[in-house]
Predicted model as a PDB file, atoms N, CA, C, CB and O in Angstrom, pLDDT in the B-factor column:
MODEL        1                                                                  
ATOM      1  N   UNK A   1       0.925  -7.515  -6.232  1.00 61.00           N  
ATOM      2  CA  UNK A   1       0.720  -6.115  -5.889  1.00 61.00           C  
ATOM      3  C   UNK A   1       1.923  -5.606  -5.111  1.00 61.00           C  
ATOM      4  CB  UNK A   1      -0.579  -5.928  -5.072  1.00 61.00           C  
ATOM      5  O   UNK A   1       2.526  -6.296  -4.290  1.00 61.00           O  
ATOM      6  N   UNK A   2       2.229  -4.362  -5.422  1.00 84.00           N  
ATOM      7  CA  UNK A   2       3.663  -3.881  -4.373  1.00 84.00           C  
ATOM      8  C   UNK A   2       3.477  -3.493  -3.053  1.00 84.00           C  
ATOM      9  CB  UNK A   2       4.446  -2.603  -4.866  1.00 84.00           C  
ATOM     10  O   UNK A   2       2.358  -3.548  -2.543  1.00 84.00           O  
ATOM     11  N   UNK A   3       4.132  -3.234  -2.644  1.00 95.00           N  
ATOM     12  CA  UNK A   3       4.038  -3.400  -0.655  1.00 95.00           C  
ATOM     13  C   UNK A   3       4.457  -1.980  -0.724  1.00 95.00           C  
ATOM     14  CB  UNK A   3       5.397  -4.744   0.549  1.00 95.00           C  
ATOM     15  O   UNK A   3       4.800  -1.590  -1.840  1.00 95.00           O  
ATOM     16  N   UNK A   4       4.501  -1.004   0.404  1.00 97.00           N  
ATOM     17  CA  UNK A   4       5.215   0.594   0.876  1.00 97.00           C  
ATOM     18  C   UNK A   4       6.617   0.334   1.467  1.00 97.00           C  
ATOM     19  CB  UNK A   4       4.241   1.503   2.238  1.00 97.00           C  
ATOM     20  O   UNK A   4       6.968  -0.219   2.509  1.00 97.00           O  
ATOM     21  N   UNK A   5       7.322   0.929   0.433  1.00 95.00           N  
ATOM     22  CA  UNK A   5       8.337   1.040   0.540  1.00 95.00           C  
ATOM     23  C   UNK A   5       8.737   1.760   2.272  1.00 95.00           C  
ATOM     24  CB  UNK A   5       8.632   1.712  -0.735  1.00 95.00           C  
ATOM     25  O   UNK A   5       9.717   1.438   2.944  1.00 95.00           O  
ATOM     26  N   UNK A   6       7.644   2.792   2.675  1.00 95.00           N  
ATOM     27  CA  UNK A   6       8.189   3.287   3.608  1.00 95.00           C  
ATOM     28  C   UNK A   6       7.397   2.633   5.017  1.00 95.00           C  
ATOM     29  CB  UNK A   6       8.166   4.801   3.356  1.00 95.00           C  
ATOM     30  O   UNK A   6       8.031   2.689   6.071  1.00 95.00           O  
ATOM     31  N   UNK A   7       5.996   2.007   5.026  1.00 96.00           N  
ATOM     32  CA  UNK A   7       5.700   1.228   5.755  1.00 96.00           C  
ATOM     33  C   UNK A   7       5.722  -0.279   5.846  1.00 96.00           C  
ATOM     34  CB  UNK A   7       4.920   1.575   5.849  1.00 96.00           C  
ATOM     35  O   UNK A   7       5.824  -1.021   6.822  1.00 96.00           O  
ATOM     36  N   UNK A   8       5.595  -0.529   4.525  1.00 96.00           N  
ATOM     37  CA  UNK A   8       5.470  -2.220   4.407  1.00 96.00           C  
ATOM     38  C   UNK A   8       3.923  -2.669   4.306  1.00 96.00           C  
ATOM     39  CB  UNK A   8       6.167  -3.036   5.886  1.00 96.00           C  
ATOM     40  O   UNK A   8       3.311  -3.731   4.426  1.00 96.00           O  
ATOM     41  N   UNK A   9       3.748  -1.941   4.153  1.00 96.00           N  
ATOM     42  CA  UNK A   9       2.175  -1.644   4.029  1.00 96.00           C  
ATOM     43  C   UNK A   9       2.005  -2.417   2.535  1.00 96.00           C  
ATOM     44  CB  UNK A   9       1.688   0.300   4.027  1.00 96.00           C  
ATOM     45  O   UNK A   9       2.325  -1.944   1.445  1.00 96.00           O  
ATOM     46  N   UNK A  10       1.241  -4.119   2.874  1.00 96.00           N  
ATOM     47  CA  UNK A  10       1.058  -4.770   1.510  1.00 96.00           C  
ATOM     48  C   UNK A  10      -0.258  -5.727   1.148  1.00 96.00           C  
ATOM     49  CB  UNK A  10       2.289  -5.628   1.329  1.00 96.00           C  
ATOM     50  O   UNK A  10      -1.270  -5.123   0.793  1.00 96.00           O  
ATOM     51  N   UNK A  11      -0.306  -7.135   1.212  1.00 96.00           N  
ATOM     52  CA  UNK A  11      -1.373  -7.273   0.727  1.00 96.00           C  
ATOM     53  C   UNK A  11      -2.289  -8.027   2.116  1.00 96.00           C  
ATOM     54  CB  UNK A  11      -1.160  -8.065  -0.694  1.00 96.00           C  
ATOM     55  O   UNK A  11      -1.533  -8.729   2.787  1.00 96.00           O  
ATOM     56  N   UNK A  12      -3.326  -8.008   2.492  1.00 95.00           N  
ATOM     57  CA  UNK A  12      -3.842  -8.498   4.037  1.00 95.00           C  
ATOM     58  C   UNK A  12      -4.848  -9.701   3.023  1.00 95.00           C  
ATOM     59  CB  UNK A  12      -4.965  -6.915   5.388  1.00 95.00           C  
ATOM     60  O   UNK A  12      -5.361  -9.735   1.905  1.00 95.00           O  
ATOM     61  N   UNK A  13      -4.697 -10.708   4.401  1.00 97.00           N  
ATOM     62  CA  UNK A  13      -5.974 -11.934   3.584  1.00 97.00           C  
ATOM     63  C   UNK A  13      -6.762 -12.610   4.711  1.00 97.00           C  
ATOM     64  CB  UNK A  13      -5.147 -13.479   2.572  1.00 97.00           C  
ATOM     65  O   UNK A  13      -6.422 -12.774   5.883  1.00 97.00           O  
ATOM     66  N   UNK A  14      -8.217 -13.066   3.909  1.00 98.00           N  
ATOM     67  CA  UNK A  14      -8.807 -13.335   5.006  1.00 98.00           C  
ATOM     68  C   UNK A  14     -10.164 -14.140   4.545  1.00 98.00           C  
ATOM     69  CB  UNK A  14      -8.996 -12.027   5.815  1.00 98.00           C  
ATOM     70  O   UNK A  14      -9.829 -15.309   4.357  1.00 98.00           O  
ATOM     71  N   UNK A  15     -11.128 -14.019   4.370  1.00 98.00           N  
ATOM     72  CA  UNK A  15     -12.163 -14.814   3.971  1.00 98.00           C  
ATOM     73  C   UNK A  15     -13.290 -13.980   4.188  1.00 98.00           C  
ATOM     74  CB  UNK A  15     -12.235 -16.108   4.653  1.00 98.00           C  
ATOM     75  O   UNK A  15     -13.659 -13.233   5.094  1.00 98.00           O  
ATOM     76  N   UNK A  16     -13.979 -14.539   2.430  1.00 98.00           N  
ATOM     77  CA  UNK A  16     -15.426 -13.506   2.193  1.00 98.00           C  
ATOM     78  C   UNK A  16     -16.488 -14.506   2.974  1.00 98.00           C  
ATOM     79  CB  UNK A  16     -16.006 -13.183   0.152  1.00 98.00           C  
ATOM     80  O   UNK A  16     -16.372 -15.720   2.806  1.00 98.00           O  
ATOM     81  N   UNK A  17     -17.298 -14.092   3.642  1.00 98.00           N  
ATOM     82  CA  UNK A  17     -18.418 -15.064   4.838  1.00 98.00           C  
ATOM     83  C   UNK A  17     -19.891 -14.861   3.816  1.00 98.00           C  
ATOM     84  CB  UNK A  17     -18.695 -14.033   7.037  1.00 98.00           C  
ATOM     85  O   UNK A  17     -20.086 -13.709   3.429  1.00 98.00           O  
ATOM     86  N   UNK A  18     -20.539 -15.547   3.540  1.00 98.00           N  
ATOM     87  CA  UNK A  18     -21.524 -15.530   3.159  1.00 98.00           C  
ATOM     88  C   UNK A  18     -22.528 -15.246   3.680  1.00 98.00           C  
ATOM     89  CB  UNK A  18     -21.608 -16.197   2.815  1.00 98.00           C  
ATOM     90  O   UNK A  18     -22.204 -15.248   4.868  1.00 98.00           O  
ATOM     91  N   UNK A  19     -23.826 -14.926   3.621  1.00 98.00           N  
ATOM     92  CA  UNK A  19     -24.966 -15.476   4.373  1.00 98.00           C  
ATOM     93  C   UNK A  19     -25.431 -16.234   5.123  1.00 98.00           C  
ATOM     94  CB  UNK A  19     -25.454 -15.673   4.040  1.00 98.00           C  
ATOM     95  O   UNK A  19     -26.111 -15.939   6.106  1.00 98.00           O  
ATOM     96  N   UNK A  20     -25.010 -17.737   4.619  1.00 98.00           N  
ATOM     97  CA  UNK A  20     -25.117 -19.162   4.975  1.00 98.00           C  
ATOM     98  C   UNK A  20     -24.020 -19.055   5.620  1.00 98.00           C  
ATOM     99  CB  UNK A  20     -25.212 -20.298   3.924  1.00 98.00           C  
ATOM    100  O   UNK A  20     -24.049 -19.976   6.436  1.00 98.00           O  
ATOM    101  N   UNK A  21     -22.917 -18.389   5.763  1.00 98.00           N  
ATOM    102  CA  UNK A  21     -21.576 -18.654   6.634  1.00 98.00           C  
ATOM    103  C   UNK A  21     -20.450 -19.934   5.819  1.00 98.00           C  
ATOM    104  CB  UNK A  21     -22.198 -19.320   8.395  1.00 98.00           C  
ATOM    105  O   UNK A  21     -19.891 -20.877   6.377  1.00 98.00           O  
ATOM    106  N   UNK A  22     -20.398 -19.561   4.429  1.00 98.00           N  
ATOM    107  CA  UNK A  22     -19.918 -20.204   3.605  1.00 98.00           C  
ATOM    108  C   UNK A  22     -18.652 -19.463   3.434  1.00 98.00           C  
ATOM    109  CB  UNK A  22     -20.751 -20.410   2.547  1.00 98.00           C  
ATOM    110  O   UNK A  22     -18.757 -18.332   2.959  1.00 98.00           O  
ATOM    111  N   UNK A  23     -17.432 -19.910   3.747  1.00 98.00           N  
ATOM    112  CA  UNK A  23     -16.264 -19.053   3.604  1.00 98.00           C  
ATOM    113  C   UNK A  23     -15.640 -19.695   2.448  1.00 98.00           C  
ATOM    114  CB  UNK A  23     -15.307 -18.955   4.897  1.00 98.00           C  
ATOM    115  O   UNK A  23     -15.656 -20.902   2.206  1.00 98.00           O  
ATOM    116  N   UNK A  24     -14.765 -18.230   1.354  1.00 98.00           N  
ATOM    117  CA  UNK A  24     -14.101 -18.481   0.409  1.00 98.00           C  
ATOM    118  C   UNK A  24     -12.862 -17.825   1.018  1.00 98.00           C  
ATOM    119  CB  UNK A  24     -14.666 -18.061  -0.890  1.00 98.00           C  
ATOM    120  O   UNK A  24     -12.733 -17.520   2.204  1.00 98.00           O  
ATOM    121  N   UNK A  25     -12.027 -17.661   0.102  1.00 98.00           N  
ATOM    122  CA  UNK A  25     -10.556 -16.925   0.400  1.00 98.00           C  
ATOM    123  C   UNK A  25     -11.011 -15.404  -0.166  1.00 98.00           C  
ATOM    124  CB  UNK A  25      -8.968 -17.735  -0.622  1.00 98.00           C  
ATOM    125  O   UNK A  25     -11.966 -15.049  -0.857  1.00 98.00           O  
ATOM    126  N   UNK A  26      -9.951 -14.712   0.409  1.00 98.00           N  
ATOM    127  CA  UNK A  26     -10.164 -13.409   0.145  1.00 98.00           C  
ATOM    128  C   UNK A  26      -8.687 -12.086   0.134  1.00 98.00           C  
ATOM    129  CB  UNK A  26     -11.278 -13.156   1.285  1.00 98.00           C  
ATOM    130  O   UNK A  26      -7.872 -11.927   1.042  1.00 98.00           O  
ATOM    131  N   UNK A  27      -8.747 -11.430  -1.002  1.00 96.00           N  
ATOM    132  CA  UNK A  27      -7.285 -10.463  -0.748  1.00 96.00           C  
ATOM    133  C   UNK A  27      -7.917  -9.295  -0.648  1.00 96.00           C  
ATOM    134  CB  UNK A  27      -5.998 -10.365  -2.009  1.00 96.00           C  
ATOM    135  O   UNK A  27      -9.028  -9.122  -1.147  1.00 96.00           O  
ATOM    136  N   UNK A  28      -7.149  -8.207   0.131  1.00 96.00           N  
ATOM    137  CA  UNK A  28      -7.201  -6.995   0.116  1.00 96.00           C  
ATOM    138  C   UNK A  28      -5.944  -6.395  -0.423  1.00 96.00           C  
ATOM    139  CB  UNK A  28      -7.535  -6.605   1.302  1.00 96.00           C  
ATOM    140  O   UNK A  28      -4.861  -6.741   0.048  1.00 96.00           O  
ATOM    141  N   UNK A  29      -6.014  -5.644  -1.241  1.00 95.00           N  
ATOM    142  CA  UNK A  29      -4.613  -4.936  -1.791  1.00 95.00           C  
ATOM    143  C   UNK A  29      -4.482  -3.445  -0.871  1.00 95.00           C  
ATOM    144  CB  UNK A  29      -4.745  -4.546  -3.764  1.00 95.00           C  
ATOM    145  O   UNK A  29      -5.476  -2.731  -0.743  1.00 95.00           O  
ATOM    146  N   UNK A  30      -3.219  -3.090  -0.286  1.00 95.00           N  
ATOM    147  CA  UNK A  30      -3.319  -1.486  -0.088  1.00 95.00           C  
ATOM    148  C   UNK A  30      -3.553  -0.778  -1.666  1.00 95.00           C  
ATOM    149  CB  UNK A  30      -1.693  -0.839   0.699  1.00 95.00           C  
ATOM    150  O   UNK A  30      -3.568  -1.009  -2.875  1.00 95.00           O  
ATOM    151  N   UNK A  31      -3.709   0.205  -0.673  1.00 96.00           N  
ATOM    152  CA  UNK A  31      -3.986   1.436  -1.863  1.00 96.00           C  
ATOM    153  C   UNK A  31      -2.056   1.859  -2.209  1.00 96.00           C  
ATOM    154  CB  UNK A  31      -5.232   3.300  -0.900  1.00 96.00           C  
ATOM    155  O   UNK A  31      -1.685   2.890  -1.647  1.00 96.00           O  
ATOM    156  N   UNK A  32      -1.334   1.360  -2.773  1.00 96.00           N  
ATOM    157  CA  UNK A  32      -0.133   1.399  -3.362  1.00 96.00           C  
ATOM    158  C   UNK A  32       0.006   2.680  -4.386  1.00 96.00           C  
ATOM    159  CB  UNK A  32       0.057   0.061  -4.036  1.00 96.00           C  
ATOM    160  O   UNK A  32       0.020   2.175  -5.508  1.00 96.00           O  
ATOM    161  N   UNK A  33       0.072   3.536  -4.459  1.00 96.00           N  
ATOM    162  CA  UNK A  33       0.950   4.350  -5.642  1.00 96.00           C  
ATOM    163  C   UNK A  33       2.368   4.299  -5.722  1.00 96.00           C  
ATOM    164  CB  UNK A  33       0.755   5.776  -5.571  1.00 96.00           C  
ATOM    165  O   UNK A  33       3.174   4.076  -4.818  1.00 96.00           O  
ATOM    166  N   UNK A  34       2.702   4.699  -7.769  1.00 96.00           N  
ATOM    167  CA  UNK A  34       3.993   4.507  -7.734  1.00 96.00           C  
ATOM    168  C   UNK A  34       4.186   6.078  -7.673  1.00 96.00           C  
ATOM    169  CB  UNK A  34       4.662   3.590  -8.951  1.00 96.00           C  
ATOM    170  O   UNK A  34       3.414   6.692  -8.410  1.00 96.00           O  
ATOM    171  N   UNK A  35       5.081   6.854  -6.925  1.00 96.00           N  
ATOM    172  CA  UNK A  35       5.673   8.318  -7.040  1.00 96.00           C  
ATOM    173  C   UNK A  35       6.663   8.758  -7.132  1.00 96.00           C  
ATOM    174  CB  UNK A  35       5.524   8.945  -6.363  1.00 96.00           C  
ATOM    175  O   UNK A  35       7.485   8.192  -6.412  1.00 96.00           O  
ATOM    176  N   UNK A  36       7.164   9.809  -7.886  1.00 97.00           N  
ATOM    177  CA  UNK A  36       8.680  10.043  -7.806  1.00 97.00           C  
ATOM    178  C   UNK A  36       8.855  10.876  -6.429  1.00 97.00           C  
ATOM    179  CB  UNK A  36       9.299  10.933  -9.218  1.00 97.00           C  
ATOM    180  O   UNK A  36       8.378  11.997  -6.253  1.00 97.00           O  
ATOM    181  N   UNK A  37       9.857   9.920  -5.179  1.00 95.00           N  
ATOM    182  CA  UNK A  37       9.940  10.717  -3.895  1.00 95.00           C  
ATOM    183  C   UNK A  37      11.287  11.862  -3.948  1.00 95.00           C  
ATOM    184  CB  UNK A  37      10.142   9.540  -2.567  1.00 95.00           C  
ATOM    185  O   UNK A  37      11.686  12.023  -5.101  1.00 95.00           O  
ATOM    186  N   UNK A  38      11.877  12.496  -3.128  1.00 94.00           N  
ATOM    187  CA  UNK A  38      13.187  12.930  -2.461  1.00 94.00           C  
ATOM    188  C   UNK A  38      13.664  12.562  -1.595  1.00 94.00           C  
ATOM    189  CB  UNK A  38      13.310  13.852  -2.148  1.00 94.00           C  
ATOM    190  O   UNK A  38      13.553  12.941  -0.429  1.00 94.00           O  
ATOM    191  N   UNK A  39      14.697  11.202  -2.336  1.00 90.00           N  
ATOM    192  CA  UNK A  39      15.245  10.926  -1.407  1.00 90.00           C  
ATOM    193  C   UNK A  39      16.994  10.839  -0.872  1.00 90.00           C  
ATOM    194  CB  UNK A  39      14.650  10.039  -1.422  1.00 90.00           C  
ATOM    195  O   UNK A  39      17.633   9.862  -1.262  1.00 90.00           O  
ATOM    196  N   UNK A  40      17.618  11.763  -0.090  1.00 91.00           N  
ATOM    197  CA  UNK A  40      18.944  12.184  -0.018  1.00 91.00           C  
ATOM    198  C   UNK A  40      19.298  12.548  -1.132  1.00 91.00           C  
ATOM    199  CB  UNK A  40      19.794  11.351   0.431  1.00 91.00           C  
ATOM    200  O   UNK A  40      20.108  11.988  -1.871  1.00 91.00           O  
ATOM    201  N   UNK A  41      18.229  14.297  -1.462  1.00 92.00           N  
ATOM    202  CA  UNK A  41      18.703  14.728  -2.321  1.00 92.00           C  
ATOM    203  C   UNK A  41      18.413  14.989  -3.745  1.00 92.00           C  
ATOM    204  CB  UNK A  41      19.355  14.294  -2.183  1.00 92.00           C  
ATOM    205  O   UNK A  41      18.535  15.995  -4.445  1.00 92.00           O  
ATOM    206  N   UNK A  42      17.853  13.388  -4.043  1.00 94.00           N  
ATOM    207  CA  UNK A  42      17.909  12.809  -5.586  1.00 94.00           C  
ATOM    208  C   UNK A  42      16.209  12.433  -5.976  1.00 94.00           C  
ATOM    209  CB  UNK A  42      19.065  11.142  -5.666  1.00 94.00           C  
ATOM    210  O   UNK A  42      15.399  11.786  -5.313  1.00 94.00           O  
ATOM    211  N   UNK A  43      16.086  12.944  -6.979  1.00 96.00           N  
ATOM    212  CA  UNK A  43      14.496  12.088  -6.659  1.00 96.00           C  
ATOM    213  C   UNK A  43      14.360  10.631  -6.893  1.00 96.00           C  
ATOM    214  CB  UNK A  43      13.278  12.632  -7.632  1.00 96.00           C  
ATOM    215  O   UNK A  43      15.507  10.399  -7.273  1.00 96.00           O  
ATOM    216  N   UNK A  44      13.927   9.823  -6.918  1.00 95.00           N  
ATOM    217  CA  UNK A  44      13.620   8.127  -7.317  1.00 95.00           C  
ATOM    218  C   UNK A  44      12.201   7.437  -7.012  1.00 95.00           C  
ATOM    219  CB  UNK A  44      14.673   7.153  -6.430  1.00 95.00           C  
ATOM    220  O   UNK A  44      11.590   7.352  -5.946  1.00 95.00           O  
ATOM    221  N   UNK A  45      11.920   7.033  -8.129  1.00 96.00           N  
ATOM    222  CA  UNK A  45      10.181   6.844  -8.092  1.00 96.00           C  
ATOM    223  C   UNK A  45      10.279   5.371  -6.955  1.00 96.00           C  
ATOM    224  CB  UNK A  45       9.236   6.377 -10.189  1.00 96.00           C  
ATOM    225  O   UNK A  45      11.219   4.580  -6.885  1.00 96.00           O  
ATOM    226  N   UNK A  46       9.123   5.354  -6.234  1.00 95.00           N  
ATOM    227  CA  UNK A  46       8.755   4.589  -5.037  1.00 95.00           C  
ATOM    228  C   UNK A  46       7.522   4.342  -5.143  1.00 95.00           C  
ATOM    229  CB  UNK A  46       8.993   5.170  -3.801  1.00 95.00           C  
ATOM    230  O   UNK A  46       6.763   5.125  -5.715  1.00 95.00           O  
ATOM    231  N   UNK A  47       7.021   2.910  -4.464  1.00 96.00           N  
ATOM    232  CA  UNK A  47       5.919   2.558  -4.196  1.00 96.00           C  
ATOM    233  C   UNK A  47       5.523   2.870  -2.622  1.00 96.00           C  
ATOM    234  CB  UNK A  47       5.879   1.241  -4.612  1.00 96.00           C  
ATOM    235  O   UNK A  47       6.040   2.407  -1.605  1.00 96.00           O  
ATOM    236  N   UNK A  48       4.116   4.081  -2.800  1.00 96.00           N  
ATOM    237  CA  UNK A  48       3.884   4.551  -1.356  1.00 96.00           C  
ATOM    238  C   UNK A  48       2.604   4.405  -1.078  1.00 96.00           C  
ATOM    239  CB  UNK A  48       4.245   5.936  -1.056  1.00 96.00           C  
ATOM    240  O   UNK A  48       1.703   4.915  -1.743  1.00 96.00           O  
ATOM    241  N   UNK A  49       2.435   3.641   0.004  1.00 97.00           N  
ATOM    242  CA  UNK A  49       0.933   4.070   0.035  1.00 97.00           C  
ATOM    243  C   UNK A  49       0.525   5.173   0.723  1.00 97.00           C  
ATOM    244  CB  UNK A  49       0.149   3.123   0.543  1.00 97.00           C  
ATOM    245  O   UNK A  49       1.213   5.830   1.504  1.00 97.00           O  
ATOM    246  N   UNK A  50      -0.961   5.418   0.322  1.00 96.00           N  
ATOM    247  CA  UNK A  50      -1.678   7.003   0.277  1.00 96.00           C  
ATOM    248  C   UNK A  50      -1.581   7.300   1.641  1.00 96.00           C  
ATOM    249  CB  UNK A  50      -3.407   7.174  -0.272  1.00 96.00           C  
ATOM    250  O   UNK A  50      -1.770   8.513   1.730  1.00 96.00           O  
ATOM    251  N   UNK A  51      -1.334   6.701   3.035  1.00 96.00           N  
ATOM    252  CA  UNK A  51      -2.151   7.145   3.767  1.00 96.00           C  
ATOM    253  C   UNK A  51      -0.503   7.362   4.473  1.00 96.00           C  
ATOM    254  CB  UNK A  51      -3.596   6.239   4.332  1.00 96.00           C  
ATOM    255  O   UNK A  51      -0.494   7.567   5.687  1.00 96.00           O  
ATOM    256  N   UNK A  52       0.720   7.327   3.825  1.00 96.00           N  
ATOM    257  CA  UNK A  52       2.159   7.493   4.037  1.00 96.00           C  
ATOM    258  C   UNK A  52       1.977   8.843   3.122  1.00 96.00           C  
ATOM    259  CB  UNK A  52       3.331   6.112   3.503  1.00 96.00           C  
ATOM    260  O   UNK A  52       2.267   9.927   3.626  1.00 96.00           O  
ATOM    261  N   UNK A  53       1.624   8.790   2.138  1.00 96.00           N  
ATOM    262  CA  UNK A  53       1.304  10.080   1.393  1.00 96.00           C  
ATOM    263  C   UNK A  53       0.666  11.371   1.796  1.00 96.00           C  
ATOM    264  CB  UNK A  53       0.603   9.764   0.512  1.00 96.00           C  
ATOM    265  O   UNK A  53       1.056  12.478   1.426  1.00 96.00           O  
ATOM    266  N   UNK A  54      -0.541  11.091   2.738  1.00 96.00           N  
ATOM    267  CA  UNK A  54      -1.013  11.524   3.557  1.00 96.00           C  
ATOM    268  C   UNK A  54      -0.500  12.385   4.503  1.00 96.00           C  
ATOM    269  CB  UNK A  54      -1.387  10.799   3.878  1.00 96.00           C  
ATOM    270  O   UNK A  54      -0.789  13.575   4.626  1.00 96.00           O  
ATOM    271  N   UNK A  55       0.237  11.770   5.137  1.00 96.00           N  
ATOM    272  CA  UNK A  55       0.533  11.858   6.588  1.00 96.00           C  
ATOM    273  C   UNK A  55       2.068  12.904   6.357  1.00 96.00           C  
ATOM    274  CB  UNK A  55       0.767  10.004   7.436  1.00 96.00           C  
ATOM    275  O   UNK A  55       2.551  13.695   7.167  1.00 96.00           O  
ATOM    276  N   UNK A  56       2.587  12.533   4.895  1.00 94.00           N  
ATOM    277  CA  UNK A  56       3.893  13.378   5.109  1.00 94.00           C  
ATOM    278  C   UNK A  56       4.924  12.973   5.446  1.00 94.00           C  
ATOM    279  CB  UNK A  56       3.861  14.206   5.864  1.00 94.00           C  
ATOM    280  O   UNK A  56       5.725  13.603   6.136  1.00 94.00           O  
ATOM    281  N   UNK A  57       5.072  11.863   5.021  1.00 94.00           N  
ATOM    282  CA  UNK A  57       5.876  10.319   5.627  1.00 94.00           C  
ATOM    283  C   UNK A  57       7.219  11.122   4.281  1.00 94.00           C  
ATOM    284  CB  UNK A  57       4.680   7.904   5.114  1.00 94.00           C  
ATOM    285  O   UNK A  57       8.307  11.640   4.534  1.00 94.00           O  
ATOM    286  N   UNK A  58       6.684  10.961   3.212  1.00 94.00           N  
ATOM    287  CA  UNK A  58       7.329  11.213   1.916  1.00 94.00           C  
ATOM    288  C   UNK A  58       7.396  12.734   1.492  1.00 94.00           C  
ATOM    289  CB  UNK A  58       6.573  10.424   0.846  1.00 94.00           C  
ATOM    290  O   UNK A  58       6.463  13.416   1.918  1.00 94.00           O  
ATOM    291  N   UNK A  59       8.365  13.391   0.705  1.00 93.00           N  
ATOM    292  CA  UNK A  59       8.153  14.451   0.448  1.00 93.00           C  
ATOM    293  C   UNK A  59       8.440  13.840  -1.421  1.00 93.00           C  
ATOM    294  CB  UNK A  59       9.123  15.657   1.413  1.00 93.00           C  
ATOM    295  O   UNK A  59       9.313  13.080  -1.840  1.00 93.00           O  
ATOM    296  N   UNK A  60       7.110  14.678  -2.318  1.00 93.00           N  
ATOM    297  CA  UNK A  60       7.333  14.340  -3.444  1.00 93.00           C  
ATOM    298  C   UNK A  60       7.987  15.358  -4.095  1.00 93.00           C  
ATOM    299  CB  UNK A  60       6.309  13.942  -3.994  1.00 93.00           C  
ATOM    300  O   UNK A  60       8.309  16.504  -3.780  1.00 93.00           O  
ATOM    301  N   UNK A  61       8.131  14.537  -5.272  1.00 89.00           N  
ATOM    302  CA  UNK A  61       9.412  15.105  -6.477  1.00 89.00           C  
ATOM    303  C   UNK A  61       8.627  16.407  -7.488  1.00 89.00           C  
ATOM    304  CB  UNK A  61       9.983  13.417  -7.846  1.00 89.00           C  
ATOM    305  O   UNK A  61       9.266  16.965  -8.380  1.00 89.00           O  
TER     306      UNK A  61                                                      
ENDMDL                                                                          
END                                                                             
């Protein structure tokens, strides 16, 4: 999965707990989009996540 280009914002891990307290492995992916940004100027597509999208971190193309 791709990471944010402008935070680093990528994949977190940790373990699903059961009932019984039976642990497996576990991934969370960010929410990653690919977008065409502006950047110095030029546009160039980037992997951003939403909440960089959000916030206005990025200005899109």
């Amino acid at each position: 999965m791709a990471k944010c280009d402008i935070c680093g914002k990528g994949v977190h891990f940790g373990n699903n707990v059961s009932h019984s307290n039976r642990k497996t492995n576990a991934i969370w992916h960010a929410n990653v989009k690919r977008v065409k940004c502006i950047i110095n100027g030029s546009a160039k597509r980037m992997h951003v996540c939403t909440s960089c999208l959000k916030s206005g971190k990025v200005e899109r193309a």
